[in-house]
N, CA, C and O atoms as CSV, one atom per row, in Angstrom:
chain,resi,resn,atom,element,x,y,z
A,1,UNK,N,N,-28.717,91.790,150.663
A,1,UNK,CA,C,-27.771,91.460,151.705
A,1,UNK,C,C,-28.262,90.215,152.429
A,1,UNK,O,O,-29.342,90.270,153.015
A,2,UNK,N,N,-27.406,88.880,152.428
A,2,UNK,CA,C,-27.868,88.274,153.489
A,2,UNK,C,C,-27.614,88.096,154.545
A,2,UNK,O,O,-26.565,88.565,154.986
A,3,UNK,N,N,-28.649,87.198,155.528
A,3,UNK,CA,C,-28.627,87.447,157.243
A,3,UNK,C,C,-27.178,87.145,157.320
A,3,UNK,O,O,-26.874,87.860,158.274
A,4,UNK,N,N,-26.170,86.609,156.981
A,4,UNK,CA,C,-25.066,86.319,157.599
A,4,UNK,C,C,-24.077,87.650,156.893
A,4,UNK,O,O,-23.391,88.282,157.696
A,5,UNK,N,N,-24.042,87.895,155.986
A,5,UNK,CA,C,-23.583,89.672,155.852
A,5,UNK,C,C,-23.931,90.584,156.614
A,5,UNK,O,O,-23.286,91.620,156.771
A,6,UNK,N,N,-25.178,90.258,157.278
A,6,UNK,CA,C,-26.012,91.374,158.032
A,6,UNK,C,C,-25.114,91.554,159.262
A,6,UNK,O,O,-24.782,92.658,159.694
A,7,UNK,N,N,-24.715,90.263,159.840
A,7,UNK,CA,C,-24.856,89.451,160.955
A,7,UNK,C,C,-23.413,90.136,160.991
A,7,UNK,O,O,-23.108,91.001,161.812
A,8,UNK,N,N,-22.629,89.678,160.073
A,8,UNK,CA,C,-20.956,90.241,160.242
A,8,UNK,C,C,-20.823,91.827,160.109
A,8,UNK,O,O,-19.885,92.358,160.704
A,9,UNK,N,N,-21.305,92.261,159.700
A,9,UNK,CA,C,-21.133,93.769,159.529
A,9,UNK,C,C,-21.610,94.419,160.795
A,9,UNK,O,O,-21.097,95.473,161.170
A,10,UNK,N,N,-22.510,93.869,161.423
A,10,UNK,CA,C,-23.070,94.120,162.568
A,10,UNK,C,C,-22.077,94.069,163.893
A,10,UNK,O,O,-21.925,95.030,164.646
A,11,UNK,N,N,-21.327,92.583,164.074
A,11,UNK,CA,C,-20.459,92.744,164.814
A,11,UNK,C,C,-19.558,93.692,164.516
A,11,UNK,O,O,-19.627,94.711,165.204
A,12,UNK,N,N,-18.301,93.622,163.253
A,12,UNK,CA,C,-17.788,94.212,163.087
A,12,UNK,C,C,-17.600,95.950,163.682
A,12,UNK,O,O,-16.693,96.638,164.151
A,13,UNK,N,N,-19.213,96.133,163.288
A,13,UNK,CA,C,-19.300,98.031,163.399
A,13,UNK,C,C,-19.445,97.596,165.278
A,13,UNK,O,O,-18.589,98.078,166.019
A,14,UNK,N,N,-20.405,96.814,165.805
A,14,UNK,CA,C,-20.149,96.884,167.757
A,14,UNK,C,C,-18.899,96.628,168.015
A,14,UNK,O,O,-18.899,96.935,169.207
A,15,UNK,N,N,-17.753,96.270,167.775
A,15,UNK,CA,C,-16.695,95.978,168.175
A,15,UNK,C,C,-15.782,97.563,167.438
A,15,UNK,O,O,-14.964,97.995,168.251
A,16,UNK,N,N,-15.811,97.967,166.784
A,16,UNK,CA,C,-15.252,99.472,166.528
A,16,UNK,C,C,-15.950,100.297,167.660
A,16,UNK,O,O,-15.230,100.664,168.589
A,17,UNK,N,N,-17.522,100.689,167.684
A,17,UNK,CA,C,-17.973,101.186,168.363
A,17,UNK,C,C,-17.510,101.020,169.991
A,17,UNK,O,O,-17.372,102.085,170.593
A,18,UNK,N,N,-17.290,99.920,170.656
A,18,UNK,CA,C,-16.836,99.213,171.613
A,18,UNK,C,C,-15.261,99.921,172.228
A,18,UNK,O,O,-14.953,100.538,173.248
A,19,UNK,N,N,-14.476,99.426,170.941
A,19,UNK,CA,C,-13.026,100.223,171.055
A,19,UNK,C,C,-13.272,101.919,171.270
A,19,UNK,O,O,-12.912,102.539,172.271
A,20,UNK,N,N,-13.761,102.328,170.440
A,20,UNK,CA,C,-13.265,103.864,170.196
A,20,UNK,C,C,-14.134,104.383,171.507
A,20,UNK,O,O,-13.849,105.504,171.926
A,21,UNK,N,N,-15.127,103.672,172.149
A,21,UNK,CA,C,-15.808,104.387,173.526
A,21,UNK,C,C,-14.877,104.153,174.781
A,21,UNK,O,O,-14.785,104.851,175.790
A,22,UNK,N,N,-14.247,103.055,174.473
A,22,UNK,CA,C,-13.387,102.823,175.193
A,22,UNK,C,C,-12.025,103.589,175.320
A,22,UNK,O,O,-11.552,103.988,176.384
A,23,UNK,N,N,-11.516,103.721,174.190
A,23,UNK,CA,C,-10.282,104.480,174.286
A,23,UNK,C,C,-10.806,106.264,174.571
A,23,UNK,O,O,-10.166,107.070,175.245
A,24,UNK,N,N,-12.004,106.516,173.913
A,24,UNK,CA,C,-12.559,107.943,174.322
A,24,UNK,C,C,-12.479,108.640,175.683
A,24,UNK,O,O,-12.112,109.734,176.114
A,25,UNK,N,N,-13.068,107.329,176.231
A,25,UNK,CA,C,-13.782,107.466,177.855
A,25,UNK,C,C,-12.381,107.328,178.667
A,25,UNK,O,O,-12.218,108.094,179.617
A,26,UNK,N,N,-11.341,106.375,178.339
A,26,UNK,CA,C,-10.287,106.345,178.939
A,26,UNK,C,C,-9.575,107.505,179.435
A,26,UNK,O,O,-9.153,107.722,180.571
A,27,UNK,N,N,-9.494,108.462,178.022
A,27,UNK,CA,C,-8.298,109.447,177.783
A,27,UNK,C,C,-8.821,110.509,178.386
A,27,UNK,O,O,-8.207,111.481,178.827
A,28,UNK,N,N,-10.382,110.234,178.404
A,28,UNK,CA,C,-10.679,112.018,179.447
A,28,UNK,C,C,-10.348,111.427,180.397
A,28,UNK,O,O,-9.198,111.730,180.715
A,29,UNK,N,N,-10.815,110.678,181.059
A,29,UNK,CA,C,-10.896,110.065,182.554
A,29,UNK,C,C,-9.528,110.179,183.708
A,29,UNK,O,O,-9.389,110.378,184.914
A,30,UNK,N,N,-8.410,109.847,182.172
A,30,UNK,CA,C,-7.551,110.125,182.358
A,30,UNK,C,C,-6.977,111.234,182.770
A,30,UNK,O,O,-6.258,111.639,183.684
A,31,UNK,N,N,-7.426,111.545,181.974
A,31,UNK,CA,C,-6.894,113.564,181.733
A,31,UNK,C,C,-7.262,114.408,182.993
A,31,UNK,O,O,-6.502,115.307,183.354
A,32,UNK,N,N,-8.295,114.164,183.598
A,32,UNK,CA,C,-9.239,114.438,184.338
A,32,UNK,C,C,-8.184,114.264,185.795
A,32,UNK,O,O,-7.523,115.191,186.263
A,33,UNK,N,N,-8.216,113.190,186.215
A,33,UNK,CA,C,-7.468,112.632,187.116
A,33,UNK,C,C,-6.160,112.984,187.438
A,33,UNK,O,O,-5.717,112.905,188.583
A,34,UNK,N,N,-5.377,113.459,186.251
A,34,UNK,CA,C,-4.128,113.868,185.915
A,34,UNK,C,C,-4.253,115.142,186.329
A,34,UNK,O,O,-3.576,115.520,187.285
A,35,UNK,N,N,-5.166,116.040,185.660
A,35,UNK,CA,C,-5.146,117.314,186.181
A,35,UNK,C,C,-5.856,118.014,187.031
A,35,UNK,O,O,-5.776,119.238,187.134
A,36,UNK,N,N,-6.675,117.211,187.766
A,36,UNK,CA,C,-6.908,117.220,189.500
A,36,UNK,C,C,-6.178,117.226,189.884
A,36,UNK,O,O,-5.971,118.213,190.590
A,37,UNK,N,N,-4.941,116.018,189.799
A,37,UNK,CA,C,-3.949,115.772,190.705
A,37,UNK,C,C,-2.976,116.579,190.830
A,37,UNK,O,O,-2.364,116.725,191.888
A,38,UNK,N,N,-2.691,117.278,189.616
A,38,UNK,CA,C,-1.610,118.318,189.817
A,38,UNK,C,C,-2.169,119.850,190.206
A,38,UNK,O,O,-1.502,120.610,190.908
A,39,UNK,N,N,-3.066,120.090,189.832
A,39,UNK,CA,C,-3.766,121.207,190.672
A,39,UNK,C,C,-4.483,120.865,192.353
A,39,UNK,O,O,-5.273,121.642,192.890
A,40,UNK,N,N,-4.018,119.585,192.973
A,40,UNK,CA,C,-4.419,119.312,193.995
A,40,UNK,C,C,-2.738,119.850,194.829
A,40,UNK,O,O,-2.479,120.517,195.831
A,41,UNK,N,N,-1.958,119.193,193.857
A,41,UNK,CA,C,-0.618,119.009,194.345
A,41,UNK,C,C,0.250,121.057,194.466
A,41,UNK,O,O,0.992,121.441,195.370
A,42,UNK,N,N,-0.212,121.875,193.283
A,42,UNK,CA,C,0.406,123.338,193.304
A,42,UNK,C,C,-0.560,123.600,194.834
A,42,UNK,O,O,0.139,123.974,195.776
A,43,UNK,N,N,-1.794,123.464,195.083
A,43,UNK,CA,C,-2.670,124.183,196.123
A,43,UNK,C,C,-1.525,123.706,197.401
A,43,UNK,O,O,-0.751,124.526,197.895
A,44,UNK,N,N,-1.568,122.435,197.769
A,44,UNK,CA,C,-0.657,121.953,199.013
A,44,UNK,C,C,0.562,121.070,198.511
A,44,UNK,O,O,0.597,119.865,198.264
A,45,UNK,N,N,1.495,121.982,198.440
A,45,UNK,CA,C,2.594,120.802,197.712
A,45,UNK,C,C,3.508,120.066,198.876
A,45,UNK,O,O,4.571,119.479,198.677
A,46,UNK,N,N,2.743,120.265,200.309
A,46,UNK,CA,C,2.852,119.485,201.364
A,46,UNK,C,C,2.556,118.024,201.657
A,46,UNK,O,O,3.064,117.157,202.368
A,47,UNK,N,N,1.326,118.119,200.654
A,47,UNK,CA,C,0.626,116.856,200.684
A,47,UNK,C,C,1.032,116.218,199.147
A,47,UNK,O,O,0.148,115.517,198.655
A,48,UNK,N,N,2.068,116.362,198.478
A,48,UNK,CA,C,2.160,116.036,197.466
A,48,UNK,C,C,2.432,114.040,197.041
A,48,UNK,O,O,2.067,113.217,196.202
A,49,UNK,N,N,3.196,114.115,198.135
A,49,UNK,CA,C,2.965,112.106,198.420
A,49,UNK,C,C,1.906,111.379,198.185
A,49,UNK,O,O,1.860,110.492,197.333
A,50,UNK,N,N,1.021,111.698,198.900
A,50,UNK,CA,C,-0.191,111.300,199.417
A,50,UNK,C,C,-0.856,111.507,198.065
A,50,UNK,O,O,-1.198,110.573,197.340
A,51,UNK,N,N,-1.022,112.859,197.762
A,51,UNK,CA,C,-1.952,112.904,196.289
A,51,UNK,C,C,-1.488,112.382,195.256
A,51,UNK,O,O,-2.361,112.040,194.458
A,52,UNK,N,N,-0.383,112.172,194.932
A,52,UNK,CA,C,0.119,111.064,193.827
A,52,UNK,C,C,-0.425,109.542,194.660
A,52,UNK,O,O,-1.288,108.871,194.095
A,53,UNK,N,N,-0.043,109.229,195.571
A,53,UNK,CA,C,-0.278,107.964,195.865
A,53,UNK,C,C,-1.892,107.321,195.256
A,53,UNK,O,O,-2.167,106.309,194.612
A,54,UNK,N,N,-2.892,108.645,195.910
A,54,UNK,CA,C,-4.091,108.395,195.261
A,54,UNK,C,C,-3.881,108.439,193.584
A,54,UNK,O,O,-3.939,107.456,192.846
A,55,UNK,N,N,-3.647,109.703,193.211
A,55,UNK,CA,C,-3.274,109.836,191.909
A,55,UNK,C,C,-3.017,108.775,191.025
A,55,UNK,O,O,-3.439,108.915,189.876
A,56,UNK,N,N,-2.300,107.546,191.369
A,56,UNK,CA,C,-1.749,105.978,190.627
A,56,UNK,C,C,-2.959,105.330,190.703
A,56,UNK,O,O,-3.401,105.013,189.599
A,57,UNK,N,N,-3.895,104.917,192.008
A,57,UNK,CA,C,-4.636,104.149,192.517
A,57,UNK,C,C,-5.751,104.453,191.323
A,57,UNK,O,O,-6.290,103.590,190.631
A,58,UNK,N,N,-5.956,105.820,191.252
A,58,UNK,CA,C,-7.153,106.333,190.618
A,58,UNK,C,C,-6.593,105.777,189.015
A,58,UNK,O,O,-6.970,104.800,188.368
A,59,UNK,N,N,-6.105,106.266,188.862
A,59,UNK,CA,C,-5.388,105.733,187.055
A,59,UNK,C,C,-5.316,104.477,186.990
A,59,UNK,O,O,-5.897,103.932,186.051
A,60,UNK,N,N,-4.734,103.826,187.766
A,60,UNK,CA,C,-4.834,102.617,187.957
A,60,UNK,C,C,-6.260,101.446,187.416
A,60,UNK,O,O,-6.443,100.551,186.591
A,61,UNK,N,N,-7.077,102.231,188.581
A,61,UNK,CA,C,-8.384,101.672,188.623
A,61,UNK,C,C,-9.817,102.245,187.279
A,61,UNK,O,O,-10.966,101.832,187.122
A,62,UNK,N,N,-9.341,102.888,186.847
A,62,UNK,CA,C,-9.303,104.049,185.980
A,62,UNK,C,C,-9.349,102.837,184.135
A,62,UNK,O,O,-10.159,102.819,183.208
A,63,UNK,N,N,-8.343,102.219,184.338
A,63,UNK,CA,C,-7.441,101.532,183.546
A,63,UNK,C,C,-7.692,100.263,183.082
A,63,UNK,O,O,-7.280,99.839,182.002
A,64,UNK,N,N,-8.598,99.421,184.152
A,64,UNK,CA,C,-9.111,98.344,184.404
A,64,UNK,C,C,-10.629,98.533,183.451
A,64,UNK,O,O,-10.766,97.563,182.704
A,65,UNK,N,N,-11.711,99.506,183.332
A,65,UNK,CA,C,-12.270,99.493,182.699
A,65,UNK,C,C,-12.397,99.713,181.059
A,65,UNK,O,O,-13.396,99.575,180.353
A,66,UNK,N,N,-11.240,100.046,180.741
A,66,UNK,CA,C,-11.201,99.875,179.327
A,66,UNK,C,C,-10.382,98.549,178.699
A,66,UNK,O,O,-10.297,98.326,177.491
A,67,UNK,N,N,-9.809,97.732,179.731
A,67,UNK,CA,C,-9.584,96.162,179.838
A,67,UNK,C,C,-10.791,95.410,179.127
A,67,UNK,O,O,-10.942,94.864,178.034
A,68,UNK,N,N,-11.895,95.719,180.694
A,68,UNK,CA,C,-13.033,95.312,180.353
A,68,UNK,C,C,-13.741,95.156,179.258
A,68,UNK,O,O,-14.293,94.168,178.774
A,69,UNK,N,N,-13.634,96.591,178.824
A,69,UNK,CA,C,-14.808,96.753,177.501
A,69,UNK,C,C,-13.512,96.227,176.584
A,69,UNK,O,O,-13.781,96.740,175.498
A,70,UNK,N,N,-12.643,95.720,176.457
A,70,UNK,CA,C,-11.794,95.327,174.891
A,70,UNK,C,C,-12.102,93.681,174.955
A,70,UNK,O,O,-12.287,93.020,173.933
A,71,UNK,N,N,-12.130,93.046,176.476
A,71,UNK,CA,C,-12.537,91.773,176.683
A,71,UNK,C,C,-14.017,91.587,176.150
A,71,UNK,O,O,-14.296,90.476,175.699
A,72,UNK,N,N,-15.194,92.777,176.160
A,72,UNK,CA,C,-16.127,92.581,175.836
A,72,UNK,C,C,-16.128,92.769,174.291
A,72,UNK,O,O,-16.952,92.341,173.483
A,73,UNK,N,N,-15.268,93.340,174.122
A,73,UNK,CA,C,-15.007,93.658,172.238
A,73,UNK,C,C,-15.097,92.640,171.924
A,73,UNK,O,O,-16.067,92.040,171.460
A,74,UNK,N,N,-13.876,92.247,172.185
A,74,UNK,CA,C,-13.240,90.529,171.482
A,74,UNK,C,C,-13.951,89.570,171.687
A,74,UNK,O,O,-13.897,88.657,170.863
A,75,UNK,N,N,-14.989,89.427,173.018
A,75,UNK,CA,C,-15.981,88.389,173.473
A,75,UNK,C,C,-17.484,88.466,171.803
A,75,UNK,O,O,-18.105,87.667,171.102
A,76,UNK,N,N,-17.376,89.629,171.937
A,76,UNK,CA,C,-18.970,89.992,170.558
A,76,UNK,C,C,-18.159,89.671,169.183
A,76,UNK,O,O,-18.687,89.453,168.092
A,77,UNK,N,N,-16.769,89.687,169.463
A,77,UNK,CA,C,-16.393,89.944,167.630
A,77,UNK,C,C,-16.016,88.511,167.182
A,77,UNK,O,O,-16.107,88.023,166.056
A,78,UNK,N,N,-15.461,87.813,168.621
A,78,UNK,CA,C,-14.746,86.147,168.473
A,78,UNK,C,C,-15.992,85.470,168.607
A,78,UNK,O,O,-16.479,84.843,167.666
A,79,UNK,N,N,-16.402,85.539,169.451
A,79,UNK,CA,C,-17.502,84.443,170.138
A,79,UNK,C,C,-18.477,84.341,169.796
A,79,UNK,O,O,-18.851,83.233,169.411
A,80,UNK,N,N,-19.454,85.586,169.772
A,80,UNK,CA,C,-20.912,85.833,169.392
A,80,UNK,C,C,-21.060,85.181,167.567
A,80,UNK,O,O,-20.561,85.726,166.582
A,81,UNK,N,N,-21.611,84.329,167.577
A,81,UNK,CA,C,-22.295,83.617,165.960
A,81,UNK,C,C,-21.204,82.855,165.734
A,81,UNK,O,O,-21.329,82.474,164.570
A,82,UNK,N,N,-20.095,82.368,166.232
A,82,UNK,CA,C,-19.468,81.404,166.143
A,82,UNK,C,C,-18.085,81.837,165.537
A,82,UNK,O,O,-17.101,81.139,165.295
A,83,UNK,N,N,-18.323,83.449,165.326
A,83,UNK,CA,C,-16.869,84.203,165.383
A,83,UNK,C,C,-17.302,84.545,164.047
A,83,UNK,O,O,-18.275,83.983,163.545
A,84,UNK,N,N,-16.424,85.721,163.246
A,84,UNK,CA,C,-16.452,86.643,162.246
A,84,UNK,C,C,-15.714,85.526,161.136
A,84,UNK,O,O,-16.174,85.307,160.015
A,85,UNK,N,N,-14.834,85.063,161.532
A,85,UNK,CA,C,-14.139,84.382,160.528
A,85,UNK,C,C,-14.838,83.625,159.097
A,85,UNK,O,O,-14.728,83.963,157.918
A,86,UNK,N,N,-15.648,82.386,159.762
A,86,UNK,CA,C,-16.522,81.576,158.962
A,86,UNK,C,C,-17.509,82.442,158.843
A,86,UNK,O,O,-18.212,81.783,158.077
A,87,UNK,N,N,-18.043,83.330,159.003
A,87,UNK,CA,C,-19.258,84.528,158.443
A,87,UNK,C,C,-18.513,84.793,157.029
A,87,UNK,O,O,-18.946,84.492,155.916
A,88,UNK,N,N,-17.217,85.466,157.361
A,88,UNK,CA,C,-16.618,85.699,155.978
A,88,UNK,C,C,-16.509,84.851,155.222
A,88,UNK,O,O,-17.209,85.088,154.237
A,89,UNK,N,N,-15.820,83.664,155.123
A,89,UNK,CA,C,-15.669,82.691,154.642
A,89,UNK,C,C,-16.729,82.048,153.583
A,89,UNK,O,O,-16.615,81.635,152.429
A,90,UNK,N,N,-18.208,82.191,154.839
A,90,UNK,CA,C,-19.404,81.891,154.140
A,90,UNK,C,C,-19.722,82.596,153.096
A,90,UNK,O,O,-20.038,82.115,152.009
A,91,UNK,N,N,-19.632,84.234,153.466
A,91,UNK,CA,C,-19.877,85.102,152.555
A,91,UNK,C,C,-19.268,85.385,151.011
A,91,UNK,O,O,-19.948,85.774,150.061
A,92,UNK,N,N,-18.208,85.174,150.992
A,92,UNK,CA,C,-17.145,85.301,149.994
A,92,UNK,C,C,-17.323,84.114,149.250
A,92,UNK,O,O,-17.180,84.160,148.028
A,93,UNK,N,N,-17.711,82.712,150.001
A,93,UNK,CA,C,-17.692,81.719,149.306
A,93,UNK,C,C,-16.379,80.734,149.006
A,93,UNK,O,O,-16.475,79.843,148.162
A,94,UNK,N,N,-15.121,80.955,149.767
A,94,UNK,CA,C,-13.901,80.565,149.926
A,94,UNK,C,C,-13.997,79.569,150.859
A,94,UNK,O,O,-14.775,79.680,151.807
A,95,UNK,N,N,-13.343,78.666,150.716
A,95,UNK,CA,C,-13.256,77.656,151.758
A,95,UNK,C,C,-11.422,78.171,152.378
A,95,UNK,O,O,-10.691,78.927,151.739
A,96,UNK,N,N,-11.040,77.490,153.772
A,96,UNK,CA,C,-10.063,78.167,153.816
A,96,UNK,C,C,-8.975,76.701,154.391
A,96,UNK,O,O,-7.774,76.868,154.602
């Protein structure tokens, strides 16, 4: 295998790894939040405004970190070694 096969396979698998922690971590977080909120909301369904209001804020903000980590995906998979593309390119031996 050479260093530049090494090199692409490497990103490749951190940028899967990257996504799927991301979408993982999202969907409990999610879930989580969701069903606080509605077991916040059956206990006092007085305060039911208010706990949705938080309820959005939290999802919301919630939402922003799996932004992050896809910006950091695409930052390791585009950017890092001058991008995946010409790794392949090199590798295969194709000019394009």
């Amino acid at each position: 295998m050479t260093p530049d096969a090494l090199i692409a396979a490497v990103l490749i698998f951190g940028f899967a790894v990257i996504v799927a922690a991301v979408a993982l971590g999202s969907a409990v977080g999610d879930g989580i939040v969701a069903s606080k909120a509605v077991e916040s909301s059956a206990r006092q369904p007085e305060a039911r405004g208010n706990i949705f209001t938080f309820f959005f804020l939290g999802v919301g903000i919630l939402e922003a970190f799996p932004i992050i980590g896809l910006v950091l995906g695409f930052f390791l998979f585009f950017a890092v070694g001058g991008g995946v593309l010409p790794l392949v390119t090199k590798i295969l031996g194709t000019t394009h």
